[in-house]
PyMOL commands that place a pseudoatom at each C-alpha (Angstrom):
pseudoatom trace, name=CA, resn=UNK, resi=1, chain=A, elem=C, hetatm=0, pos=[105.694, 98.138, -142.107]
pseudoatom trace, name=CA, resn=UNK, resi=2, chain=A, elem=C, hetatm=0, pos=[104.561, 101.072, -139.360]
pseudoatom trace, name=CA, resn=UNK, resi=3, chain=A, elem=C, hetatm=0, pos=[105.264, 104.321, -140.383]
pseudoatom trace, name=CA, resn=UNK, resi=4, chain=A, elem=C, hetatm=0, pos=[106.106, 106.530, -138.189]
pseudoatom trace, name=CA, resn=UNK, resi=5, chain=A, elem=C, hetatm=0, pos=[102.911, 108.833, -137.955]
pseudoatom trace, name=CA, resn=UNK, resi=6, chain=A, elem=C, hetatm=0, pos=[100.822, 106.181, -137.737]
pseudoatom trace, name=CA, resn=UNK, resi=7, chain=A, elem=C, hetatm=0, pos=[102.974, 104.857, -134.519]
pseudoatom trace, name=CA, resn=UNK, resi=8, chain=A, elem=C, hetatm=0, pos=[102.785, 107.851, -132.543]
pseudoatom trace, name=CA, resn=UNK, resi=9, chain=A, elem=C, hetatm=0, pos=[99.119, 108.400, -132.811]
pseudoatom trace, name=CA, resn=UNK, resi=10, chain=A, elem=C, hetatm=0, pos=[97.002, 106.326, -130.478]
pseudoatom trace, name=CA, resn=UNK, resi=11, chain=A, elem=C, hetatm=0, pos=[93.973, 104.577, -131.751]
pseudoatom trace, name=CA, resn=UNK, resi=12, chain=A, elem=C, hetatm=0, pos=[90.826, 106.751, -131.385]
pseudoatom trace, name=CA, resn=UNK, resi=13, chain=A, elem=C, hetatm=0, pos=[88.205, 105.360, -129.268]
pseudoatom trace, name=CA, resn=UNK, resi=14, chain=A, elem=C, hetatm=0, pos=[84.559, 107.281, -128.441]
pseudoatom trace, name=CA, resn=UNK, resi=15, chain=A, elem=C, hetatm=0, pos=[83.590, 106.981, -124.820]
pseudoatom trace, name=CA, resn=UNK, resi=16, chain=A, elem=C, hetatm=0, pos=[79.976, 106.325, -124.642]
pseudoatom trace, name=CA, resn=UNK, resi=17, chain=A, elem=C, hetatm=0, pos=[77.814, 109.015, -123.091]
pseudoatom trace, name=CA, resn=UNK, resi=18, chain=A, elem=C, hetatm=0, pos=[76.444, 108.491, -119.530]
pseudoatom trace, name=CA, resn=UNK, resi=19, chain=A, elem=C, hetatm=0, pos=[73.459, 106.529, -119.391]
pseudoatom trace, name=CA, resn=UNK, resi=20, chain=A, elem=C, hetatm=0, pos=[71.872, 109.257, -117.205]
pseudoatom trace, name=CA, resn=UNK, resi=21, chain=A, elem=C, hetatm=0, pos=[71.909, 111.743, -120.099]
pseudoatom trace, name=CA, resn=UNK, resi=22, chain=A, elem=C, hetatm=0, pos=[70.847, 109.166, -122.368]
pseudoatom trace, name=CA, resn=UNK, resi=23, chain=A, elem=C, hetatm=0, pos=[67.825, 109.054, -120.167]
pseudoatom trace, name=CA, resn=UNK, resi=24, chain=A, elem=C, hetatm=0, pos=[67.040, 112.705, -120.030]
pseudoatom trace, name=CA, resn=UNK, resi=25, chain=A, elem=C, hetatm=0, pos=[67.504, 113.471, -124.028]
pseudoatom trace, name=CA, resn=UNK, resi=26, chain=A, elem=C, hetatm=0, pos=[65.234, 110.696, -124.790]
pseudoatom trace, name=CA, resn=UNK, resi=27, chain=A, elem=C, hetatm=0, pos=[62.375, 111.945, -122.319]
pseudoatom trace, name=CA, resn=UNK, resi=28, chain=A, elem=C, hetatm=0, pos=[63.093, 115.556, -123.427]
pseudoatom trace, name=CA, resn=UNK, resi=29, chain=A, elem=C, hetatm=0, pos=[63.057, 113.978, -126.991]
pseudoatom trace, name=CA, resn=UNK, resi=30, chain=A, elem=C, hetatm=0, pos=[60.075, 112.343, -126.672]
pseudoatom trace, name=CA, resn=UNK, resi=31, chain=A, elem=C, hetatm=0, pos=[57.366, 114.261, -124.414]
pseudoatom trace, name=CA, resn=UNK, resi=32, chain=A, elem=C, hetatm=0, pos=[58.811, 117.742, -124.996]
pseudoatom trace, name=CA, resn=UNK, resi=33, chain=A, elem=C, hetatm=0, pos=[59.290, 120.731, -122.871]
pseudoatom trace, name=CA, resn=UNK, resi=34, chain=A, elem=C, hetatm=0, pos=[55.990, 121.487, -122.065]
pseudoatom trace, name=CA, resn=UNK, resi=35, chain=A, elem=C, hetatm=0, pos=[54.841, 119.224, -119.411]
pseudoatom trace, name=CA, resn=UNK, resi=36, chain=A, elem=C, hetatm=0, pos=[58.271, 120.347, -117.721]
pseudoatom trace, name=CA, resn=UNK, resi=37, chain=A, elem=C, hetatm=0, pos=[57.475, 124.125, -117.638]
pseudoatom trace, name=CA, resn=UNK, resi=38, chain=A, elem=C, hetatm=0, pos=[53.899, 123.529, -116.696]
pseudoatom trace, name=CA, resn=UNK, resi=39, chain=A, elem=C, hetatm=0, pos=[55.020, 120.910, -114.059]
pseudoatom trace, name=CA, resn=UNK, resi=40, chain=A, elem=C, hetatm=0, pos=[57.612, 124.268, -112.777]
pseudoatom trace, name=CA, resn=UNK, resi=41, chain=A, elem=C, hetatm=0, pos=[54.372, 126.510, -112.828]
pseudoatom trace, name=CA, resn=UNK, resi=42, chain=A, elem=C, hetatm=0, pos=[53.007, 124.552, -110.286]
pseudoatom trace, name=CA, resn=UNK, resi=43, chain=A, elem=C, hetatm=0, pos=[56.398, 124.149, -107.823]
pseudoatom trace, name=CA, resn=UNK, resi=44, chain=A, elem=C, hetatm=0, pos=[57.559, 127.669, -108.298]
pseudoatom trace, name=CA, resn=UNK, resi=45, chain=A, elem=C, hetatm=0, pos=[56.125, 129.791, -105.698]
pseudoatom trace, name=CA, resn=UNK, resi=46, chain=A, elem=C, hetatm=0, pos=[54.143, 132.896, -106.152]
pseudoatom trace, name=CA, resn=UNK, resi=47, chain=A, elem=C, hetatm=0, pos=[55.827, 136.147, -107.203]
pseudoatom trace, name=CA, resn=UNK, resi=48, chain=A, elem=C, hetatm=0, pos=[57.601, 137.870, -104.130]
pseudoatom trace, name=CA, resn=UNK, resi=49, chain=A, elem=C, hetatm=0, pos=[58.930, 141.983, -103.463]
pseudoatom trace, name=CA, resn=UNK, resi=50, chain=A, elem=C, hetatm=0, pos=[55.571, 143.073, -104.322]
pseudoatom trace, name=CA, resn=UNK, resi=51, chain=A, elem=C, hetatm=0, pos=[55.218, 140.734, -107.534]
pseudoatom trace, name=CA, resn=UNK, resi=52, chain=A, elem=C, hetatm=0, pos=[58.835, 141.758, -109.281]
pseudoatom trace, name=CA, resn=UNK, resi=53, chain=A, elem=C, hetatm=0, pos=[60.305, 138.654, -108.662]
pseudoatom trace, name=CA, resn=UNK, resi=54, chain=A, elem=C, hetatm=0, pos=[60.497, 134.822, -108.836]
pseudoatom trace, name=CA, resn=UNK, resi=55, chain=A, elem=C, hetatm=0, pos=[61.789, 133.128, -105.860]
pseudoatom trace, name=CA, resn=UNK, resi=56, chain=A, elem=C, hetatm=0, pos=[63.635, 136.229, -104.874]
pseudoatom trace, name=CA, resn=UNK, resi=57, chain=A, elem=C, hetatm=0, pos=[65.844, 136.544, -108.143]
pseudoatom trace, name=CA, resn=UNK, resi=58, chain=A, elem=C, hetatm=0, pos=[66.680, 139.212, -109.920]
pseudoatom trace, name=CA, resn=UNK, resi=59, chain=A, elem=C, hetatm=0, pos=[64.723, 140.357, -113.083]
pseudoatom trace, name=CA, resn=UNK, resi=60, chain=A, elem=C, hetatm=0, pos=[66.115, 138.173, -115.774]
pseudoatom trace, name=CA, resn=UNK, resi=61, chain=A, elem=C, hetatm=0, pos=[65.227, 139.971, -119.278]
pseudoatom trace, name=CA, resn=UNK, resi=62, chain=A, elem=C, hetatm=0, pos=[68.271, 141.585, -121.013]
pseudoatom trace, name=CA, resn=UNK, resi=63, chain=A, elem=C, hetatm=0, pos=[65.692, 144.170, -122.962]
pseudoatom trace, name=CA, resn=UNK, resi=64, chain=A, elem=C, hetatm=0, pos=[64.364, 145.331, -119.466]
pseudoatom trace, name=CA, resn=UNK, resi=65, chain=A, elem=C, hetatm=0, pos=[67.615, 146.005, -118.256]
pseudoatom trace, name=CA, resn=UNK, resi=66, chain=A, elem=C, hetatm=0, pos=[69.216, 147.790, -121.013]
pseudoatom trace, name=CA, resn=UNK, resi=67, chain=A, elem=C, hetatm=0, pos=[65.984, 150.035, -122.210]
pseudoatom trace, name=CA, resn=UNK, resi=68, chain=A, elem=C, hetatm=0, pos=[64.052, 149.959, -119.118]
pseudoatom trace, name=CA, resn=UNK, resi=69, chain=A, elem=C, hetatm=0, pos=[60.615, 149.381, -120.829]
pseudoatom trace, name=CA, resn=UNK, resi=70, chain=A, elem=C, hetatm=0, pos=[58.938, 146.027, -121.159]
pseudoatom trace, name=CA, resn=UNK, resi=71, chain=A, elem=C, hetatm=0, pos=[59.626, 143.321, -123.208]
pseudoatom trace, name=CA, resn=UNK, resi=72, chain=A, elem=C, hetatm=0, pos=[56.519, 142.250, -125.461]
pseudoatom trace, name=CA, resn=UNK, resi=73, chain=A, elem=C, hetatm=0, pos=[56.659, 138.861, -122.766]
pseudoatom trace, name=CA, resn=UNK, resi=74, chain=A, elem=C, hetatm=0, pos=[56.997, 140.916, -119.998]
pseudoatom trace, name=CA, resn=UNK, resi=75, chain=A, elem=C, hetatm=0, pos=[55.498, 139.334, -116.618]
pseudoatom trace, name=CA, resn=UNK, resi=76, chain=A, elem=C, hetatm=0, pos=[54.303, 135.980, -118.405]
pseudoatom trace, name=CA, resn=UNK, resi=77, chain=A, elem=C, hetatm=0, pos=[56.270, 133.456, -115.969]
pseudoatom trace, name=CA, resn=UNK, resi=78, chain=A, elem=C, hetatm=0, pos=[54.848, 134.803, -113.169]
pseudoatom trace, name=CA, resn=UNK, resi=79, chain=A, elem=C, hetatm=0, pos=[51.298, 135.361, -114.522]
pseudoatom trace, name=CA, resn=UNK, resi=80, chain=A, elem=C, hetatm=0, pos=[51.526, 131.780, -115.638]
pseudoatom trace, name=CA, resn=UNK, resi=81, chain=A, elem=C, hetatm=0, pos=[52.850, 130.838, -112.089]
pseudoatom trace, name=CA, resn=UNK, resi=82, chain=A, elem=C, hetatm=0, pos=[50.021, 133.003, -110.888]
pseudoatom trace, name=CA, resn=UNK, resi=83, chain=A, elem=C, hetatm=0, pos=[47.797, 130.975, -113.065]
pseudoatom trace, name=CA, resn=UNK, resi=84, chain=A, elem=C, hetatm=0, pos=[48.892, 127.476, -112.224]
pseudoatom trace, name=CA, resn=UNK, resi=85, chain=A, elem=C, hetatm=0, pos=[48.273, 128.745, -108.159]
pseudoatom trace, name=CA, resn=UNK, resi=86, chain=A, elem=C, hetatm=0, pos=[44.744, 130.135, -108.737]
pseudoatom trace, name=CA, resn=UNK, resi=87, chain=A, elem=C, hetatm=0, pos=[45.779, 133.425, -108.610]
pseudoatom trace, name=CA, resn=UNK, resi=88, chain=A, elem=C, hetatm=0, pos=[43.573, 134.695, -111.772]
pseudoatom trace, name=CA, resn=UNK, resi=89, chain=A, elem=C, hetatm=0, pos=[43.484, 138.184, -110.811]
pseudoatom trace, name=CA, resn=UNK, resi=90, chain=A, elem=C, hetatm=0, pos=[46.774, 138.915, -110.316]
pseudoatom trace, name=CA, resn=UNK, resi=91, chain=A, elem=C, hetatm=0, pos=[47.427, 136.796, -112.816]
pseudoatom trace, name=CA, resn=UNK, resi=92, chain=A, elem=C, hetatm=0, pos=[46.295, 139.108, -115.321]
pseudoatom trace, name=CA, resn=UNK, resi=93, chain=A, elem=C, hetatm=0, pos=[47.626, 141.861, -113.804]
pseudoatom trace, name=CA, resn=UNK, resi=94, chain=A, elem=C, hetatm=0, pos=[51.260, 140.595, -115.223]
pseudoatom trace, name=CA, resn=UNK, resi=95, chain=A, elem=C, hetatm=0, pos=[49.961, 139.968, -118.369]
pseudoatom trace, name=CA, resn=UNK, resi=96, chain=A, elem=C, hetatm=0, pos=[46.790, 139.263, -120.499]
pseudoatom trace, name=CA, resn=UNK, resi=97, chain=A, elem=C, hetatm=0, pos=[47.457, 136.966, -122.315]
pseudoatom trace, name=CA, resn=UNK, resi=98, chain=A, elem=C, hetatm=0, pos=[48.415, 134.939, -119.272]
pseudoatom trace, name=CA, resn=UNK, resi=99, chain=A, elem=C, hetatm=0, pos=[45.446, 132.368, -119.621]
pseudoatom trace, name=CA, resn=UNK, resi=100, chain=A, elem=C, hetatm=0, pos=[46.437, 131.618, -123.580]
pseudoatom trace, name=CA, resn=UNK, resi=101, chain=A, elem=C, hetatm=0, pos=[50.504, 130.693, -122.628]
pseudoatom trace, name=CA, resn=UNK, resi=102, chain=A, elem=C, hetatm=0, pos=[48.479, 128.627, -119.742]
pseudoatom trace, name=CA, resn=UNK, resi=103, chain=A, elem=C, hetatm=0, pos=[46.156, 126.716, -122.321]
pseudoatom trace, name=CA, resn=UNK, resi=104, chain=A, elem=C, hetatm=0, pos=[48.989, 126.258, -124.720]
pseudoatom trace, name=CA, resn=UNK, resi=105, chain=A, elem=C, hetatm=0, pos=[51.147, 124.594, -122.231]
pseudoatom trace, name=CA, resn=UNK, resi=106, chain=A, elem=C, hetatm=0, pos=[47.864, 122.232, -120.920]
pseudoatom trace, name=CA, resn=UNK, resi=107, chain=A, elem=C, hetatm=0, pos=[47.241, 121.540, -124.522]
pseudoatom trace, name=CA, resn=UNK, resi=108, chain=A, elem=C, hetatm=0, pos=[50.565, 120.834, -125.615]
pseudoatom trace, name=CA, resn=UNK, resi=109, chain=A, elem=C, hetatm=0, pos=[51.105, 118.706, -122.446]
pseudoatom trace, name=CA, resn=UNK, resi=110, chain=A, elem=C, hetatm=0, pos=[48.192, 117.112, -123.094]
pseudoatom trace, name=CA, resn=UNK, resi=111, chain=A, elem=C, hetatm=0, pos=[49.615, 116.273, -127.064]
pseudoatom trace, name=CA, resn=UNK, resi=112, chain=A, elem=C, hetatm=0, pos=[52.580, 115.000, -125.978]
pseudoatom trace, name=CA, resn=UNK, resi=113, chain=A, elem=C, hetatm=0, pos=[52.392, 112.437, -122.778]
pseudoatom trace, name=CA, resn=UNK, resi=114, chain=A, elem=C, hetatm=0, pos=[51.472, 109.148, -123.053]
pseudoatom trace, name=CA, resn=UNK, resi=115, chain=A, elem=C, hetatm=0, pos=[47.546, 109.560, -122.225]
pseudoatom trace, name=CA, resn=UNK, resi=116, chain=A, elem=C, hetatm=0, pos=[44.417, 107.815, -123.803]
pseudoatom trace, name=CA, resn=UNK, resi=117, chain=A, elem=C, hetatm=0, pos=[42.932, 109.004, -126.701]
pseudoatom trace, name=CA, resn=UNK, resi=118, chain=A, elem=C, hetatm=0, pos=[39.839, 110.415, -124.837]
pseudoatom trace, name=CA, resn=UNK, resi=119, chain=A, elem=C, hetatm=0, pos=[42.094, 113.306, -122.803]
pseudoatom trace, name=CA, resn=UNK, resi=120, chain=A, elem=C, hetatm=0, pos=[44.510, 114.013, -126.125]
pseudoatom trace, name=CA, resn=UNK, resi=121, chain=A, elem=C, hetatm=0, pos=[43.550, 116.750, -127.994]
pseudoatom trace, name=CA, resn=UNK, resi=122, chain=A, elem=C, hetatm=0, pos=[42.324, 115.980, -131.544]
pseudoatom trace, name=CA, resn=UNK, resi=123, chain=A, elem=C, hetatm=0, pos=[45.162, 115.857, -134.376]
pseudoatom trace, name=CA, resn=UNK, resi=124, chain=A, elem=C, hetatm=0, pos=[42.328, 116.487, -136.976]
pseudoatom trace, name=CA, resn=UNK, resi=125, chain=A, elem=C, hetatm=0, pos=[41.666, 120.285, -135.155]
pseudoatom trace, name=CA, resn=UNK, resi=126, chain=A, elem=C, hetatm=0, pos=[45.675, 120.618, -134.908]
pseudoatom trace, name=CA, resn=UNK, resi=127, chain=A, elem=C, hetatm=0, pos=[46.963, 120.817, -138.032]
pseudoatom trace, name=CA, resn=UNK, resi=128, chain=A, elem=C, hetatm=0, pos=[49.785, 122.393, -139.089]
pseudoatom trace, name=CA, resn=UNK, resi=129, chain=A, elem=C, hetatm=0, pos=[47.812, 125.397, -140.688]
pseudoatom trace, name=CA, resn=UNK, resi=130, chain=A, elem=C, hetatm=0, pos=[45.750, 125.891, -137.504]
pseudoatom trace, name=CA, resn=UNK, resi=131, chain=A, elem=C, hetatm=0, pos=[49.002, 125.475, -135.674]
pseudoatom trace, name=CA, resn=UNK, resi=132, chain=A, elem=C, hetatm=0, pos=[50.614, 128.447, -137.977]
pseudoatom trace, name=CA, resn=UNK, resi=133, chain=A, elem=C, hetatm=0, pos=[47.522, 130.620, -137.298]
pseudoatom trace, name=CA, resn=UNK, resi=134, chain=A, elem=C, hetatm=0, pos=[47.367, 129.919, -133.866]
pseudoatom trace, name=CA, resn=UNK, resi=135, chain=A, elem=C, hetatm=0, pos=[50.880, 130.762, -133.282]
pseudoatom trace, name=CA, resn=UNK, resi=136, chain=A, elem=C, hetatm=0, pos=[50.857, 134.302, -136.209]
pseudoatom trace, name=CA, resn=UNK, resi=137, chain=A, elem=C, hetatm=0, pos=[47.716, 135.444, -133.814]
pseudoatom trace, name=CA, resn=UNK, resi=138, chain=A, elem=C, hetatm=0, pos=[49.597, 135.287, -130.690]
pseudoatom trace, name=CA, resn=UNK, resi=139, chain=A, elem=C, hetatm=0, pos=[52.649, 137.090, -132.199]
pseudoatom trace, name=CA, resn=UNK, resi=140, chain=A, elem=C, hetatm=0, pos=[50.351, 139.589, -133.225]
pseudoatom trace, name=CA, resn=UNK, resi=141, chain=A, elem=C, hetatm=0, pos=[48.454, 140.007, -129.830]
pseudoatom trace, name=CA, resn=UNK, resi=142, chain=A, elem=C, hetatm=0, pos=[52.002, 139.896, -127.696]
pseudoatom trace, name=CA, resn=UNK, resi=143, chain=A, elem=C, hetatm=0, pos=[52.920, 142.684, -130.065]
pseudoatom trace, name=CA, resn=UNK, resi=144, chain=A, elem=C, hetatm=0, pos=[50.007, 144.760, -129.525]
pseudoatom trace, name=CA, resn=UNK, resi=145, chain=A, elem=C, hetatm=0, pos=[49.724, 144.733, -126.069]
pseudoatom trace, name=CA, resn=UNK, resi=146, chain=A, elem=C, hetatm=0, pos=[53.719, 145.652, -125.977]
pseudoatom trace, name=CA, resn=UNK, resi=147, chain=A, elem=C, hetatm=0, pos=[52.434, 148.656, -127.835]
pseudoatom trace, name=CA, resn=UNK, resi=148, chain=A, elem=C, hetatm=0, pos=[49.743, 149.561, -125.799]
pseudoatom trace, name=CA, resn=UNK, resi=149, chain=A, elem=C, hetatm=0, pos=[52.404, 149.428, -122.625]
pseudoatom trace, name=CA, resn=UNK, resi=150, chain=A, elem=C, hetatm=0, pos=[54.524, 151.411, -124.360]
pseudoatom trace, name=CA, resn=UNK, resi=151, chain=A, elem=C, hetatm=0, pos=[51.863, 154.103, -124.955]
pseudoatom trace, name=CA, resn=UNK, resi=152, chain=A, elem=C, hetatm=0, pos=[50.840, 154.140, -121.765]
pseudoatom trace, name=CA, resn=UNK, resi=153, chain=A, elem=C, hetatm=0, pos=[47.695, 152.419, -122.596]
pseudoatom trace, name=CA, resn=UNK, resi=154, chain=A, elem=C, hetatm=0, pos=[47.829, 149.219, -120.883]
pseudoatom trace, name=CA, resn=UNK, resi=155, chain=A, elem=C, hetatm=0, pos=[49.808, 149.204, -117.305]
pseudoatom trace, name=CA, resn=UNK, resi=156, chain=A, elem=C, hetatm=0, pos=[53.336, 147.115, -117.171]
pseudoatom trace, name=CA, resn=UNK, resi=157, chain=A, elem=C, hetatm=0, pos=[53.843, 145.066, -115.223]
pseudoatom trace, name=CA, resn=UNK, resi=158, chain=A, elem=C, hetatm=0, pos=[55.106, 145.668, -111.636]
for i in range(1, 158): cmd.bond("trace and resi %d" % i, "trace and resi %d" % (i + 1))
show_as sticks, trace
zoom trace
């Protein structure tokens, strides 16, 4: 015999997701989101208003807003965009470390699409130690040149 709960509640079912997202997840999933922000470099046009701004829009970073001073990342989308046009000068003129965020986005493009042994960076010079390094050093160096803006050492960006 039915009880009654059991009557009233309708079977569960789980609707599949679309196969679209599917799609998407798995690519993000498997070639990471790398190749998309250096493929953006590339299509975004150069910085506009005198180099504050992206396509017209307005400055994006919370800390900026509420203290005024620069955030230790401060100006690296455009200097990357900069970078990814040619623009090396300027490029620099955003921020310093602009051609290091480049390189890490070539190289960890280059890790993660589907390309022949010959163009991939070598796993034996990645390790995860090298990786740790790699990543404490450029913690270290966004830090320090944050300082030095603050100090009134190093320009901030415009």
């Amino acid at each position: 015999m039915i009880e009654p709960e059991q009557a009233r509640t309708p079977p569960r079912t789980t609707n599949p997701p679309a196969p679209g997202r599917n799609l998407l997840r798995g690519a993000m999933s498997s070639i990471g989101i790398a190749p998309l922000l250096l493929f953006l470099a590339f299509v975004i046009p150069l910085p506009v208003q005198g180099g504050k701004s992206l396509m017209g829009l307005p400055d994006l970073c919370l800390f900026h807003r509420w203290t005024g001073h620069p955030c230790p990342g401060c100006g690296i989308t455009r200097s990357v965009v900069c970078l990814a046009h040619g623009h090396i000068a300027e490029a620099l003129r955003f921020h310093p470390l602009a051609p290091i965020a480049f390189g890490f986005l070539v190289a960890a493009t280059l890790q993660r699409l589907p390309l022949p042994d010959r163009l991939r960076p070598s796993a034996r010079f990645w390790t995860p130690r090298v990786q740790t390094l790699c990543y404490g050093g450029l913690v270290i160096l966004l830090l320090g040149i944050w300082a030095a803006r603050l100090a009134g050492w190093l320009p901030s960006p415009p």
